[in-house]
C-alpha positions in Angstrom: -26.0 6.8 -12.7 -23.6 9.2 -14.5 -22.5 10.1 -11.2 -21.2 6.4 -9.7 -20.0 5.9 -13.2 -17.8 8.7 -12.7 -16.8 7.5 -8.9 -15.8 4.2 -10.3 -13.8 6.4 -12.7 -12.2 8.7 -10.3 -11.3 5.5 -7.6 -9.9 3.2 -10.8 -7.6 6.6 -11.8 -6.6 6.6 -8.0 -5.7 2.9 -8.3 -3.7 2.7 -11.3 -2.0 6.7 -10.0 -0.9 4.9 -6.5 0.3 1.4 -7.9 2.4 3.6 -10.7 4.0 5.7 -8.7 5.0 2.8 -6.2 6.1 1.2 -9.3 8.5 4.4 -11.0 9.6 5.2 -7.4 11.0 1.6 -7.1 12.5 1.4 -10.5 14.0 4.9 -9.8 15.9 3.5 -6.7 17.1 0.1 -8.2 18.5 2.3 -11.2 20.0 4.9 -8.8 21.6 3.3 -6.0 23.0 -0.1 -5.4 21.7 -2.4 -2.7 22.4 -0.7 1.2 23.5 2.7 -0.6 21.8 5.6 0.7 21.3 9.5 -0.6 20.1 12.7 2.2 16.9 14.2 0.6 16.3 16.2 3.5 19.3 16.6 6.0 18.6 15.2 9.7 15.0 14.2 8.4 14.7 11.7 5.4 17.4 9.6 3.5 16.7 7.3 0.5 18.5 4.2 1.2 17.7 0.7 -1.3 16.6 -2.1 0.7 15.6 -5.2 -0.9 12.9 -6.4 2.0 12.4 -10.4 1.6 9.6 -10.5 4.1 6.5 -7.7 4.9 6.1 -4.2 6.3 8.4 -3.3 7.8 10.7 -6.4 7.4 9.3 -8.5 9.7 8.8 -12.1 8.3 11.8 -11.8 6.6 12.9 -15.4 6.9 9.5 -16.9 5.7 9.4 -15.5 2.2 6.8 -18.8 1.9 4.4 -17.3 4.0 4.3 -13.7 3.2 3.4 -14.7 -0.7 0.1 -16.1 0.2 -0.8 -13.2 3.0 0.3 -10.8 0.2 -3.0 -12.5 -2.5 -5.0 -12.9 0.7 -5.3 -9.5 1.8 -5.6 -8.3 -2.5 -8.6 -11.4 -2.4 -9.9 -10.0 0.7 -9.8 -6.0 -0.2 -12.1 -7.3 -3.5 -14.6 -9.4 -1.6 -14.8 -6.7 0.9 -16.2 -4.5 -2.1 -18.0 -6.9 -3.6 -20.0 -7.9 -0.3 -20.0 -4.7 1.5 -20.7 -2.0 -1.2 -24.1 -1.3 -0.5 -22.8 0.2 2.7 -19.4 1.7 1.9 -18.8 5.4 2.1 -16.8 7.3 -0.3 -14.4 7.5 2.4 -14.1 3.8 3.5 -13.7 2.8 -0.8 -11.1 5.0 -0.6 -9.5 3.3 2.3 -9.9 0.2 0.6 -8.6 1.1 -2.7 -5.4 2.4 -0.9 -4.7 -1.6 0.8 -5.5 -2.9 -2.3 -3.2 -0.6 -4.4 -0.1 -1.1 -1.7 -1.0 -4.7 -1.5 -0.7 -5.1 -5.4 2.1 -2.8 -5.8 4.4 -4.7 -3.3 3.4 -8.2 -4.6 4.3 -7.2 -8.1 8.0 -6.5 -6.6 7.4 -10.3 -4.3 6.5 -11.8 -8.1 8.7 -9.9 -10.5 12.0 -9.1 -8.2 11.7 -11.6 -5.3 11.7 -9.0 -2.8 9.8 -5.6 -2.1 11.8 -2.5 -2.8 11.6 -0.1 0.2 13.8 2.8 0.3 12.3 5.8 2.5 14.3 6.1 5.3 13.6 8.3 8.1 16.3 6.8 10.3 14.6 6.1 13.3 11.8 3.5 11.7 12.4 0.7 9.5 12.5 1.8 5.8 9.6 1.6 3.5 8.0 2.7 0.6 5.1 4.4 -1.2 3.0 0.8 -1.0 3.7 0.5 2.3 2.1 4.5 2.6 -1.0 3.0 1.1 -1.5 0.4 3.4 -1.0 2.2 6.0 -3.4 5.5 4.9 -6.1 2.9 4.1 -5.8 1.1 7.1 -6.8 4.1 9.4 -9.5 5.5 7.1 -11.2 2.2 7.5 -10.6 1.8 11.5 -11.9 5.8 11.7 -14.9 4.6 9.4 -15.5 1.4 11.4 -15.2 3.8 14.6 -17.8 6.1 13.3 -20.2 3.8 11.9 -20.2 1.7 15.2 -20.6 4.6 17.5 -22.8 7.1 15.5 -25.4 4.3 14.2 -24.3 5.1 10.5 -24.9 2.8 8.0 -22.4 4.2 5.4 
């Protein structure tokens, strides 16, 4: 028992680390640069360029603002009943994955409800610009695939 008390711990820290720094990285840029403006990081390789993104990942969606709010609380609702229903039979591995979605899920809908717009500013010039929530999303998105992928093929049940 003190052990999964201390899991819960560890993957509540993880939440509240990922959804922060998405949060200060954000603020960080608003402050810094004005909307379009960009700054090298690493020459050739990464820029940080403020984009105010009015639709999802990736700015797609952009003209449907109406839409992307309710996707936004439906994939945070489905994350939780995912944990709820499924956690007999999650791994460390695929809690992980889901705690990632859910903590880029929450950190971009907090921009959707408290700026209008998601903050992405990562720009590595030859894919549309992004940010740390959008990392999230995309980490947990492939740990769960390479879970589903093991599980289904290896007989697994966690």
């Amino acid at each position: 028992m003190f052990f999964q008390k201390k899991k819960i711990a560890l993957h509540g820290i993880s939440l509240l680390i990922i959804i922060t720094v998405d949060q200060v990285t954000k603020l960080i840029v608003v402050d810094s640069l004005s909307p379009g403006e960009s700054k090298t990081l690493i020459q050739g390789f990464l820029k940080i360029t403020h984009v105010r993104n009015p639709g999802a990942a990736f700015g797609l969606f952009s003209g449907t603002s109406w839409l992307v709010y309710p996707f936004s609380i439906g994939i945070i609702v489905l994350t939780l009943a995912m944990f709820v229903i499924l956690r007999s039979e999650l791994s460390d591995a695929s809690i992980s994955g889901l705690i990632l979605i859910f903590s880029g899920a929450l950190g971009n809908t907090i921009d959707r409800i408290f700026r209008g717009k998601v903050i992405d500013f990562l720009d590595l010039g030859w894919w549309p610009v992004f940010n740390i929530a959008d990392v999230s999303i995309v980490a947990g998105v492939i740990i769960l695939f390479v879970w589903a992928l093991r599980r289904r093929f290896s007989g697994e049940r966690s």
